[in-house]
C-alpha positions in Angstrom: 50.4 -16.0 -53.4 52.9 -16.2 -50.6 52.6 -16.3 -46.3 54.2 -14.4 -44.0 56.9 -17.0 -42.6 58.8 -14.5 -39.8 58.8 -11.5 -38.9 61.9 -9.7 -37.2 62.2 -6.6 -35.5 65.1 -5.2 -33.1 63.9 -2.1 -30.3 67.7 -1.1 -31.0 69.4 -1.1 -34.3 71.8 -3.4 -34.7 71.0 -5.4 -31.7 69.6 -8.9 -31.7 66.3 -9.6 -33.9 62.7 -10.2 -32.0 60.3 -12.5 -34.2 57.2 -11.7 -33.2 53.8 -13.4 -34.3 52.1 -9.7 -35.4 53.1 -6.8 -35.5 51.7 -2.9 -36.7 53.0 -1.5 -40.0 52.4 2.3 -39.9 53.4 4.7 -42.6 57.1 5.0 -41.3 57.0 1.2 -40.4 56.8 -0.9 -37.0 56.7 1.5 -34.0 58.7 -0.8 -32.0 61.0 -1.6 -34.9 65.0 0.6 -34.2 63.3 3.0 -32.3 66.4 3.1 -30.3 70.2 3.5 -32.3 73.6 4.5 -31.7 76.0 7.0 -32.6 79.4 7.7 -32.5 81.1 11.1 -30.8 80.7 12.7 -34.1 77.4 12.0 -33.9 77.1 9.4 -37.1 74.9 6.4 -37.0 77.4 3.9 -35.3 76.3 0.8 -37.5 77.0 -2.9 -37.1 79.6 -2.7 -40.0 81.4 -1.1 -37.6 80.8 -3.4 -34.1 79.4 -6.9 -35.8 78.9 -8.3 -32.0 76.4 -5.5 -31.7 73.9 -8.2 -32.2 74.7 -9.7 -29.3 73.4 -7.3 -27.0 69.5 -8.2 -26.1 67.2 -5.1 -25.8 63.8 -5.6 -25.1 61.3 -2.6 -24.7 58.1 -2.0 -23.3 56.3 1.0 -25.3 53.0 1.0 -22.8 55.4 1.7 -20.0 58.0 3.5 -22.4 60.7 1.2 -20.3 64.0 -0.5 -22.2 65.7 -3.2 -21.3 69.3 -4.3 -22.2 71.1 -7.5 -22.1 75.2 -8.5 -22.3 76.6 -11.5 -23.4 78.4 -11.8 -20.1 74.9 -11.8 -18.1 74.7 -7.6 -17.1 71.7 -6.7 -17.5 69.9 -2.9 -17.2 66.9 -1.1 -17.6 65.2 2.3 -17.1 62.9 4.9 -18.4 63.0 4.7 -22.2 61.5 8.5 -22.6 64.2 10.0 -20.3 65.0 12.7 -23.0 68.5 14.7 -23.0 70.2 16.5 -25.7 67.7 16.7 -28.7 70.0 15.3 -32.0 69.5 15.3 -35.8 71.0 11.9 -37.5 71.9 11.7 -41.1 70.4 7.7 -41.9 72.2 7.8 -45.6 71.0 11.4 -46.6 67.6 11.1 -44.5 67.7 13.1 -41.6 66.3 11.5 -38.2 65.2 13.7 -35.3 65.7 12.2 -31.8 67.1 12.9 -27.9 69.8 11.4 -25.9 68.4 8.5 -23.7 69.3 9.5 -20.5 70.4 6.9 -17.7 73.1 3.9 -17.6 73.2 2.9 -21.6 75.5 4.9 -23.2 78.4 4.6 -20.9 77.7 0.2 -20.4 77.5 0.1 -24.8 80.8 2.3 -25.2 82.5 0.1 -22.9 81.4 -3.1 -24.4 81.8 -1.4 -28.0 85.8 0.2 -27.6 84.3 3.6 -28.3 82.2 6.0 -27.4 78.5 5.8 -28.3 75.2 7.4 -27.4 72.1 6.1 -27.5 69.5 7.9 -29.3 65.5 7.2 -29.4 63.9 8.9 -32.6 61.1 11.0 -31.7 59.1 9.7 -34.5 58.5 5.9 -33.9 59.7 3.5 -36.6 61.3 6.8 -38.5 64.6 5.3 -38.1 64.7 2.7 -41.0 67.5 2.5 -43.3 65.9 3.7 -46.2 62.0 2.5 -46.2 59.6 1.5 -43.6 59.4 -2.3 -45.1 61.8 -5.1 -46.6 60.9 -8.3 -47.5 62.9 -11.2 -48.5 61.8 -14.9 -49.6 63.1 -18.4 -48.1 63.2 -19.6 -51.0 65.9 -16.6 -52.2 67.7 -17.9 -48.8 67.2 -21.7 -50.5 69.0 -20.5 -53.9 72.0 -18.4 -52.1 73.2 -21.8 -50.1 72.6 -23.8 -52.8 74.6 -21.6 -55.3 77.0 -21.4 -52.8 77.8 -25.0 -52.4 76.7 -25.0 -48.5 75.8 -28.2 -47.4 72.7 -26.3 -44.9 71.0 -23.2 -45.2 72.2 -19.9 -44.5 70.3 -18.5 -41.2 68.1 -15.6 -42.9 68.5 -13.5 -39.7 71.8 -12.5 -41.3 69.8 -10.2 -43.8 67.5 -8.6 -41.4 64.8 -8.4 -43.3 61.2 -7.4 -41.4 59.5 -9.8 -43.6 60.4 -12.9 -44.9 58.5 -14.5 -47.1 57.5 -18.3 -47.6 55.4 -20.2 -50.5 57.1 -18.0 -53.3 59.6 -18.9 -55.9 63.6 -18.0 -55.5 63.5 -14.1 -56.1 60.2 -14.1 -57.1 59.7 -10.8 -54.8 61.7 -9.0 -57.3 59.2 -9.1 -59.3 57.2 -6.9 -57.2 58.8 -4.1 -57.7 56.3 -1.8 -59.4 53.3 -3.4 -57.3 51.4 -2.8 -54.3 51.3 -5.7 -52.4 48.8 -6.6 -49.8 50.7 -8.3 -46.7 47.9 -9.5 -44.5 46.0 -6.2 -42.6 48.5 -4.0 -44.6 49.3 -2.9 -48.4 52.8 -2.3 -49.3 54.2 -0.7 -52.4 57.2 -2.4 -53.5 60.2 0.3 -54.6 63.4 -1.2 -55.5 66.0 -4.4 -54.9 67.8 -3.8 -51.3 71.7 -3.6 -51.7 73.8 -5.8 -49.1 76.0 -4.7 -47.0 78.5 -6.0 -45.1 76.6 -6.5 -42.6 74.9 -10.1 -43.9 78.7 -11.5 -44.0 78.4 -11.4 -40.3 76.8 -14.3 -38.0 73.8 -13.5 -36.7 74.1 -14.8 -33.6 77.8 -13.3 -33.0 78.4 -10.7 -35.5 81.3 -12.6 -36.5 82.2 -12.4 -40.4 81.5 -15.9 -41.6 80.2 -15.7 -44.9 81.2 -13.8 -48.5 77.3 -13.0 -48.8 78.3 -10.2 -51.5 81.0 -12.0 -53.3 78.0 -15.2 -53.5 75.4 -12.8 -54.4 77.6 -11.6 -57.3 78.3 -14.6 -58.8 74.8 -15.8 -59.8 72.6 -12.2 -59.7 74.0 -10.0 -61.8 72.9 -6.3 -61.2 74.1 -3.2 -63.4 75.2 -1.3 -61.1 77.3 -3.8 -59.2 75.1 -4.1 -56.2 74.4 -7.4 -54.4 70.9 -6.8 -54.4 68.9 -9.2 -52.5 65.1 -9.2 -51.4 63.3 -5.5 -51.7 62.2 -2.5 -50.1 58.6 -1.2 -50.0 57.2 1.5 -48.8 53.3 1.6 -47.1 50.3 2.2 -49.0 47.8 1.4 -46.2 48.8 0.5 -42.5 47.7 -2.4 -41.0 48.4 -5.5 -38.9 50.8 -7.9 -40.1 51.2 -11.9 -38.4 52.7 -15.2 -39.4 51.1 -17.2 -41.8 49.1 -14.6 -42.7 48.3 -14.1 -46.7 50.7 -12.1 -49.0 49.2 -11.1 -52.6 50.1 -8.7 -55.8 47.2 -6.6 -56.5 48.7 -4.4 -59.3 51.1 -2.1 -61.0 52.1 1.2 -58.7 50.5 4.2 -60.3 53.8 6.1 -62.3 55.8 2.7 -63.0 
């Protein structure tokens, strides 16, 4: 059995990480979690591959009042009407497609500026659809333990770098791999893990200044070997049961998913 050790959550993809004490996992994930994202004038996901001091930017966002908040590194700060819909858009989130409207008001122009290009920003119009692939991820410190060590760090990697909405404490290194197959209940909530969650270039970048810093990959590659050449590090689940989710609350296996 494992507890909930953080939980991490960004109103804006790509932006910098929240760590609430609970939050509500629906069946397409936390509400609050990248309800807001950018994209590029083509109209692609602008991603922080692209822009790593993205996660610099602090949005904060107030669902009740449907009112967002966002915060430069050089102190500007603005905020408006969250719902103020424009142009309704379809984005492709790696072969899913995610319905949402242009957020009217001072963002777009203040992000392209600050990003060299020209962005939008979009707010899904289902909450917590826009997920990179499933509603959930989980990832252990212990996993985050192994990684330094077999990296010859002399600390511990930050595990904000892998973005993960749940990380995981009292487990063994990795041990949540071998979930996959299982539902797991995470506190109020049951989760059904799928598969290992391939890395991206985005967890070589600091998490506080979206800075490369780290060969995470190259690391992960050296010790985990995968068949298909991924660096595949913590899962992805999708959700079985909704439910409230807070720190320190109790993670368990319960069995086998139906099929596997």
């Amino acid at each position: 059995m494992g507890v909930v050790a953080k939980l991490s959550i960004a109103p804006v993809k790509g932006t910098a990480l929240h760590h609430p004490e609970r939050v509500r996992l629906e069946r397409d994930g936390v509400p609050e979690n990248r309800r807001f994202y950018f994209v590029n004038e083509k109209g692609r996901l602008f991603a922080g591959s692209r822009h790593g001091p993205m996660v610099a930017l602090r949005a904060s966002y107030d669902p009740g009042r449907e009112w967002l908040g966002l915060g430069f590194p050089d102190g500007k700060e603005l905020s408006g009407p969250a719902d103020a819909e424009g142009e309704a858009v379809i984005t492709n989130f790696w072969g899913r497609d995610v319905p949402g409207h242009v957020v009217e008001g001072p963002w777009s122009e203040a992000v392209s500026v600050y990003a060299g290009e020209p962005v939008r920003l979009i707010r899904s119009d289902r909450p917590g659809y826009a997920n990179d692939s499933h509603p959930a991820s989980l990832v252990s410190s212990a996993s985050v333990r192994e990684l330094s060590k077999r990296a010859g760090l002399d600390g511990q990697l930050d595990a904000r770098r892998f973005r993960m909405l749940i990380e995981v404490d009292g487990i063994g290194p990795h041990e949540e791999d071998t979930w996959i197959g299982c539902d797991v209940r995470v506190g109020g909530a049951t989760i059904a893990v799928i598969r290992p969650d391939p890395r991206c270039v985005v967890t070589e970048q600091d998490p506080e200044t979206g800075i490369r810093d780290f060969e995470t990959r190259r690391n992960i590659r050296a010790y985990r070997r995968s068949p298909d050449g991924e660096a595949n590090f913590g899962v992805y689940a999708d959700v079985v049961t909704p439910g409230d989710i807070r720190v320190g609350g109790a993670i368990s296996v319960l069995e086998p998913t139906v099929g596997t």
